[in-house]
C-alpha positions as CSV (number, residue, x, y, z in Angstrom):
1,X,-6.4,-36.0,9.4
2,X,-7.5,-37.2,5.8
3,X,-6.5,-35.5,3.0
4,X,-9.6,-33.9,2.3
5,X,-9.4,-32.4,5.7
6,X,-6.1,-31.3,5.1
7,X,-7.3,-29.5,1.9
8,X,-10.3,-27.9,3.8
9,X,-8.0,-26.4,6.1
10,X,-5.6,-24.5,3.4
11,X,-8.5,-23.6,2.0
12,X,-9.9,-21.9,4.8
13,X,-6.6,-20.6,6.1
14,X,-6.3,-19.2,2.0
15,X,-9.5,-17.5,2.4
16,X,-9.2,-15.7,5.7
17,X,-5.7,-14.4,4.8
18,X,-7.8,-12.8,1.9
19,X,-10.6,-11.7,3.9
20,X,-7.7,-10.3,5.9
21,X,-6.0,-8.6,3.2
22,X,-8.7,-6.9,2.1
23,X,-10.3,-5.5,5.5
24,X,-6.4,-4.1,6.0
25,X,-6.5,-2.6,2.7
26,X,-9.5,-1.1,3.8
27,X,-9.0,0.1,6.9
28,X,-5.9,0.7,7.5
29,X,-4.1,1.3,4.2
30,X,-0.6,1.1,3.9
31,X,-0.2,-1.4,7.1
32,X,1.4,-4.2,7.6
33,X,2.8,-3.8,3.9
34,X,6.1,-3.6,2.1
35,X,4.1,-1.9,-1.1
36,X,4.0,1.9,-1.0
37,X,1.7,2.5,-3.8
38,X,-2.4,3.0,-3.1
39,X,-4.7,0.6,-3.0
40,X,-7.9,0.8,-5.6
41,X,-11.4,-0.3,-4.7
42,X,-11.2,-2.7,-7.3
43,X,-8.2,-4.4,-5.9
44,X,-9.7,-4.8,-2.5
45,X,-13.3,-5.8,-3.6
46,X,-11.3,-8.7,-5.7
47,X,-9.1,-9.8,-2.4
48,X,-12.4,-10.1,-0.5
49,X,-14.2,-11.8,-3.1
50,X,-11.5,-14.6,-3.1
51,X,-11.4,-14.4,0.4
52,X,-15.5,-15.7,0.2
53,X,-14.8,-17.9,-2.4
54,X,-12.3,-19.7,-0.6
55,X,-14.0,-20.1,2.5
56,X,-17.5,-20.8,0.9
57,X,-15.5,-23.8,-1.3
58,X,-13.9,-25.4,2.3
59,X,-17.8,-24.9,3.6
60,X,-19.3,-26.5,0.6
61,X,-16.6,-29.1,0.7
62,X,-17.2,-29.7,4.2
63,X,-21.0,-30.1,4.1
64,X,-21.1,-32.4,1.6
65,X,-18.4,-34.5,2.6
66,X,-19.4,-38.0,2.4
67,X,-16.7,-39.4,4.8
68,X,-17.7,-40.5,8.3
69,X,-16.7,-38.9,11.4
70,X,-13.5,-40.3,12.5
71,X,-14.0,-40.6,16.5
């Protein structure tokens, strides 16, 4: 796996844990948490818009990757 690849992956991983984060924050607030205090709107619309950023920067990355398929 190349180090791009590597990078793409984190990325990804980085991004759903945000996505994540936020949906929980959501949904089921106070779950899955260690912090007792409630979660704002604002909070959770920033989690879930690095969540998307994330992801759509490993997407971009790995559209325009101009490395061939290793096979």
């Amino acid at each position: 796996m190349s180090k791009r690849a590597k990078q793409n992956v984190l990325l990804s991983v980085a991004g759903a844990i945000f996505l994540f984060a936020g949906l929980r924050d959501l949904l089921r607030p106070g779950w899955l948490t260690l912090n007792n205090r409630v979660v704002s709107k604002t909070e959770i619309a920033l989690a879930m818009a690095l969540g998307l950023f994330f992801l759509g920067v490993a997407g971009f990355r790995t559209i325009n990757s101009k490395e061939p398929d290793a096979q």
